[in-house]
N, C-alpha and C positions, 0 to 999 in steps of 0.2 A: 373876303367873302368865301374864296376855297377853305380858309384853313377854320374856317365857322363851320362850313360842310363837314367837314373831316371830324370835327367835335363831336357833331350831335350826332352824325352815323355813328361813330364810335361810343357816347352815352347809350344810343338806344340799344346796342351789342351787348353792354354792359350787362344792362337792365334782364338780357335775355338768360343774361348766364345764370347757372344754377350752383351752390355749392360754392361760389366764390364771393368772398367780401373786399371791396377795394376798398383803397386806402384813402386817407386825408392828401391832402395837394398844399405845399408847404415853397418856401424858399428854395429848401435844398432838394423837395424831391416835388418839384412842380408839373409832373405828370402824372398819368395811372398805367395799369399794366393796358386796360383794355382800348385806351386810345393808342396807346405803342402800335398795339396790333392791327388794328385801323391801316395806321399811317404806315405800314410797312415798317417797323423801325424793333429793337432790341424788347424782348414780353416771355411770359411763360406762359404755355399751353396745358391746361389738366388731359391729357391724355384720357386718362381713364380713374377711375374712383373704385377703391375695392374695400375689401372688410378690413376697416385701420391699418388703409397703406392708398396708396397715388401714386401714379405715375406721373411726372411732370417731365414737360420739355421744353429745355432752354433754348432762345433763338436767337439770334444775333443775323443783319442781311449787310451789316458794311465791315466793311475789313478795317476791324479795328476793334480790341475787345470790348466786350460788355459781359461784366459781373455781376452775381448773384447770390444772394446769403440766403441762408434759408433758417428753419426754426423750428421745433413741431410745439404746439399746446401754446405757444407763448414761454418756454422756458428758457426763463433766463441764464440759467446753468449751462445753457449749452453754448455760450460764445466759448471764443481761445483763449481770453487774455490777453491778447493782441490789439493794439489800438487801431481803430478802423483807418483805412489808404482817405477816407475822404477826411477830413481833419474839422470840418464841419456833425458830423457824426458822433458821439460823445457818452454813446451807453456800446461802444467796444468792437469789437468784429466776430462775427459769427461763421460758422462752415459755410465757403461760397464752391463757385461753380465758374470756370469765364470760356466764352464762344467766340470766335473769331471768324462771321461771315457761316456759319455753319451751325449746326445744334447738335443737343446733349441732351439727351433720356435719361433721367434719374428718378428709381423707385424709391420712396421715401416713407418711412412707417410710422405713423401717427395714432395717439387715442382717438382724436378728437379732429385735429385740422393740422395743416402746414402751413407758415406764413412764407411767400419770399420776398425780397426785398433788392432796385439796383442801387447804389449810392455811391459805386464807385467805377470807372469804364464808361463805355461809353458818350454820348452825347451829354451835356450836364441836364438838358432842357429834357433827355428822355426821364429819366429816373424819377422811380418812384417808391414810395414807404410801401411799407409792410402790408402784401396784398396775401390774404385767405384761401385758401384751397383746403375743402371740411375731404374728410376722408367718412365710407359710411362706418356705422355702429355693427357690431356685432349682432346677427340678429336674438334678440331674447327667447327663450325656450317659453310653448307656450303651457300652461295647468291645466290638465281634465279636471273641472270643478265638479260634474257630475252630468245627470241625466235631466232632462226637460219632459213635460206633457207624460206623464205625471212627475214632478221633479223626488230626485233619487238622488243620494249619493255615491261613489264609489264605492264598489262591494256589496251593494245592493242586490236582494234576494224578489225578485219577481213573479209576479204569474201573467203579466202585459206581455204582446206578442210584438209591441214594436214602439221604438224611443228616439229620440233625438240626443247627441250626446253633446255637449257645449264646453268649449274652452274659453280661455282667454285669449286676449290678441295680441298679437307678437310687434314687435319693434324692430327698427335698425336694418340694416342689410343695407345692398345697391337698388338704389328705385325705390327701397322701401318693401311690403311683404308683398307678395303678389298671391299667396296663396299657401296651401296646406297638404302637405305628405296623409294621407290617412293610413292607418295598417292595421287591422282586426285580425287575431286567433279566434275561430268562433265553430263551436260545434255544429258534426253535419247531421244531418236530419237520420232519424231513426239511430239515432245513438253510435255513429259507424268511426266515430275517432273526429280529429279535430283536424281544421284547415286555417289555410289564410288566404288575406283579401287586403288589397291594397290600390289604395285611390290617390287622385290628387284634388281638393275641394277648396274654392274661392273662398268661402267665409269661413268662422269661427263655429260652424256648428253641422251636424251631418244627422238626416235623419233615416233608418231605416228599419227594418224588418229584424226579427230575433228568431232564433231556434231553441229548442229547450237544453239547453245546460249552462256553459261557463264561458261567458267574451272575454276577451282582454284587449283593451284598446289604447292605440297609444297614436300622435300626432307631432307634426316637426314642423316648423315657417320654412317658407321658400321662397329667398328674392327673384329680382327680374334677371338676374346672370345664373340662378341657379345654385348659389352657396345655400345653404341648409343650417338651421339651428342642433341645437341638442334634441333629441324626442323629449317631449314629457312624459310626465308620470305614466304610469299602465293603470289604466281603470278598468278595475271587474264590475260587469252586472252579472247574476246567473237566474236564467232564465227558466222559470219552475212550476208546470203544471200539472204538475200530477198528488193527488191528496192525500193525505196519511191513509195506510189500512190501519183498523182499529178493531181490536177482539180482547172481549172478554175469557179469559180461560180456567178461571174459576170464581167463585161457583158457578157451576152450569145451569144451563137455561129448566126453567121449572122443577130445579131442585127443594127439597127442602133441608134448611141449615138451623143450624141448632148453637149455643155457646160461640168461641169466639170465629168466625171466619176471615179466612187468608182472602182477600179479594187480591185478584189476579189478572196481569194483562198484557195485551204485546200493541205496541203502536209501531208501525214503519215506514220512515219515511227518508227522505235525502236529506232535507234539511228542516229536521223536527222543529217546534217554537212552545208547544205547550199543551197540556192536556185540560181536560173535566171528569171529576168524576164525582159524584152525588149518591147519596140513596133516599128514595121518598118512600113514607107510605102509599101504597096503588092505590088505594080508596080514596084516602083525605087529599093527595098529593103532599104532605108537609114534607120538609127533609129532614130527614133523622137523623143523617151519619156525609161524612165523606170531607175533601179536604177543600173543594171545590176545584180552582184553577191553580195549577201546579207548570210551573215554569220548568221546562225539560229539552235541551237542545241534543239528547242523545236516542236514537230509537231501542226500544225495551223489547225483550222477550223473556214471555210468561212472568212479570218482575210483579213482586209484593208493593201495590199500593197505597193497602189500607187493611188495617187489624179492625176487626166489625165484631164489637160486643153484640152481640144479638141480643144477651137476657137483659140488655139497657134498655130493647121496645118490645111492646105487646106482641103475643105470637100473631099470625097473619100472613096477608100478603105486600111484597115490597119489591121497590124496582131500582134496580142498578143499572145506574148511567154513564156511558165510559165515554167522551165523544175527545177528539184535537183537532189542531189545525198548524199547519207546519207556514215556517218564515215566509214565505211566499200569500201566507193567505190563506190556503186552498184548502176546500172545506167540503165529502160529496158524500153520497149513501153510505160507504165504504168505512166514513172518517169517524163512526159511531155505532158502537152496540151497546141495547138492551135486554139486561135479565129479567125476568121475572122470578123469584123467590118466593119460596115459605118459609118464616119463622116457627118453630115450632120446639119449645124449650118445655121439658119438666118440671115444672116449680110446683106442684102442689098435689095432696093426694087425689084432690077430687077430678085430677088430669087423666087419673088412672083407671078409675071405674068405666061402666057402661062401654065397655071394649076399648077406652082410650089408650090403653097400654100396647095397644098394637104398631099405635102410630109414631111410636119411638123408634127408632134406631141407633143412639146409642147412649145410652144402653141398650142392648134389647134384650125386650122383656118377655118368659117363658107365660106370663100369664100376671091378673091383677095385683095377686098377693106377694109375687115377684115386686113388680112394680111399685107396692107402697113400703117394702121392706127396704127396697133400695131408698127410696128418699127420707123413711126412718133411722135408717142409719147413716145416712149424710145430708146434716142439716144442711149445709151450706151449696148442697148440690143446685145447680142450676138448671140439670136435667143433662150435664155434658160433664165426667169425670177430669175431662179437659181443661176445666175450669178452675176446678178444687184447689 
């Protein structure tokens, strides 16, 4: 009835251990390691469990050796070539270990696990097959996959004042992950140069607040003894609210243009994405001219837009419309100007009479008979020599 006690105490020990797999119970090796232990008798202890390595410790309590082979992964490569002391034994002898009444601490480095084994020394009834000792995993590096609420990628360009940034979940280590190194470069407010910040956060994701310019975020697993992964990757967002200025710089506002005009412009911004720019008649509203939306990630000054035949529409009035909106979105009073123009081209003599010769400017005309000699002798004039 004692040695039934002794059994089950020692299954339910078993049961409790973590990280160890025991063995089959055979003829030759008709114990385990964890009833040894139990019963005060020849066993190995996991000390401690690290990133693919163990520390094991061999015991022995009667004066009289007891041996021990050990293994890592299952590899068979690794016995001597030595036929094993137990003659019973038949796949060879492996690196042992032997205690006499005393023990033996050996760190042993594993992918994966260590097996030991006793088959030869001591008691024959203690011994036992090939008992498991896992060693942990390496912990895995975890990936900034990007931004949540509203989801974003890395390098993402913004005008949101605050995000949530999400990884993936890490593997391996001692105990497993227990949590997350955070580390943010991240601009200080009013534009004053860049800082950092660094946390330590239980899950896979971290949400907070943004300042306007450039973050760079990066994250590392951290087990329960404290070993650390590789960081991952560095993810940028930059954070961007301020809108394009946008000016028309020629033609200016209630001029009047004649023949072909240089329409002209300056947009500027941090991180330009694109412009508009149209011409309608003011009256009808249709559009006459313009190239509409023009994909531009560089900011312009004073730059040629658009070449505006003018003698292609009626003389009149017409409105030039310059408007962008930069990567971020951002779009305010600021991000658009309008002109208003006069077309006003000479094509015909009867443009000239009844004082209409005055309202040219270029040419300009000393009086009417000026003004029909000039388009007499240039048929093809359009009212702008500019054109000829």
């Amino acid at each position: 009835m004692k040695k039934i006690f002794f059994v089950l105490i020692g299954l339910m020990c078993i049961v409790g251990l973590t990280n160890v797999v025991r063995a089959d119970v055979n003829a030759v090796t008709p114990n385990i390691n964890g009833i040894n232990k139990v019963n005060y008798r020849a066993h190995v202890n996991q000390l401690s469990q690290g990133i693919q390595t163990t520390d094991l410790e061999f015991i022995s309590h009667r004066n009289f050796y007891s041996c021990f082979e050990y293994r890592t992964d299952g590899d068979v490569s690794q016995k001597t070539g030595e036929i094993n002391y137990n003659s019973a034994i038949t796949d060879g002898l492996y690196p042992f270990v032997c205690v006499n009444n005393n023990s033996l601490i050996k760190t042993i480095s594993a992918n994966n696990y260590v097996e030991v084994r006793m088959v030869f020394g001591a008691e024959t009834d203690e011994r036992f097959d090939w008992t498991r000792f896992d060693v942990a995993q390496a912990l895995t590096a975890p990936e900034i996959t990007g931004f949540k609420n509203p989801d974003l990628s890395c390098g993402a360009i913004t005008n949101i004042h605050s995000t949530t940034v999400d990884w993936t979940d890490s593997t391996g280590g001692v105990g497993g992950v227990v949590g997350y190194d955070y580390s943010i470069n991240y601009p200080l407010v009013n534009g004053s140069g860049q800082g950092d910040w660094n946390t330590f956060v239980l899950n896979s994701q971290r949400s907070g607040s943004l300042n306007e310019g450039v973050h760079t975020i990066k994250v590392r697993a951290k087990d329960s003894v404290g070993n650390v992964s590789d960081w991952s990757n560095e993810c940028l967002i930059i954070a961007d609210w301020t809108a394009p200025d946008v000016v028309i710089t020629n033609p200016a506002e209630d001029s009047i243009v004649f023949g072909v005009v240089d329409v002209r412009g300056s947009i500027t911004d941090a991180h330009p994405h694109h412009y508009w720019l149209a011409i309608f008649d003011a009256n009808s509203g249709e559009k006459v001219a313009g190239p509409g939306t023009v994909m531009e990630t560089e900011s312009l000054t004073d730059a040629s837009l658009l070449s505006w035949n003018t003698t292609q529409v009626p003389n009149g009035d017409y409105l030039i419309k310059l408007e962008a909106r930069d990567a971020a979105n951002n779009k305010d009073d600021g991000s658009l100007d309008w002109h208003y123009v006069t077309v006003n081209n000479l094509k015909t003599k009867d443009q000239c009479k009844k004082g209409g010769w005055v309202s040219f400017a270029n040419p300009k005309f000393k009086n009417q008979g000026d003004c029909v000699s000039w388009l007499e002798s240039n048929e093809n004039a359009k009212g702008n020599k500019k054109n000829n």
